[in-house]
Structure formats: C-alpha cells, structure tokens
N, C-alpha and C positions, 0 to 999 in steps of 0.2 A: 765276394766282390762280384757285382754283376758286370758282365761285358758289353762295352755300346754295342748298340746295334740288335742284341739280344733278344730274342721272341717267342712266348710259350706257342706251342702247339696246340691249334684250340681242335675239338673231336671231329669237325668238319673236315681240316685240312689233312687227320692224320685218316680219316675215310677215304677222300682223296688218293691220298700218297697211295696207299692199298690196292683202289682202283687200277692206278696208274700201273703199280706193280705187276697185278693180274693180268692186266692186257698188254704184257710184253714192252715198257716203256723204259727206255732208257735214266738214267741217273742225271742227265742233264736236261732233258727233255721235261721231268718233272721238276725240275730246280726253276727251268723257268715257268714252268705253271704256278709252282705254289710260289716263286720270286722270293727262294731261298739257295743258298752258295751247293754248289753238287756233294761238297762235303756233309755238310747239316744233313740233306736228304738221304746221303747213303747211309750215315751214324742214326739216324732216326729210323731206316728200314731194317737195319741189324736187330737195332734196338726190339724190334717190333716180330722178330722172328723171319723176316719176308724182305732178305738180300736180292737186291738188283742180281739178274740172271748176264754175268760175262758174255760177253759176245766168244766166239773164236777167232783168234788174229790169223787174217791171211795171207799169206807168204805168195 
C-alpha cells in the first residue's frame, strides 16, 4: 500500500541531500530545502551511509 503524500527520491535531490550533509547542514535545514518532513531526510541520510552530525546539547 502506498502512502498519500509519498515521493520517490529522484538522483538530483538525493545529490542534494549529500551536499547539504557535507557542508555541516542541519536535518531540518535540509527538510526545508528539499520540502520533505526532517524525518524522511534523516531515514534517507542513514539510508545512504551519511547521518546528520548531532550537534552537542549545551547546558
């Protein structure tokens, strides 16, 4: 079953994502680039070997 809303990844956007990753970009920062949920882009950056870099929480 497909889910509404649903959208493959075309080679451009997952270039993109890459990009974005390489130059220190945040997981929502690129959600609104490519104007996909921070979810999708994080599960698609895993996917892809090339997890968003945590920030440090500061106290």
């Amino acid at each position: 079953m497909v889910r509404i809303g649903s959208r493959k990844w075309t080679g451009a956007q997952i270039e993109r994502l890459i990009v974005l990753i390489d130059a220190g970009s945040s997981a929502a920062s690129a959600a609104v680039v490519l104007k996909r949920s921070i979810t999708v882009v994080q599960t698609k950056a895993r996917s892809l070997g090339k997890p968003f870099q945590v920030a440090a929480a500061h106290r």
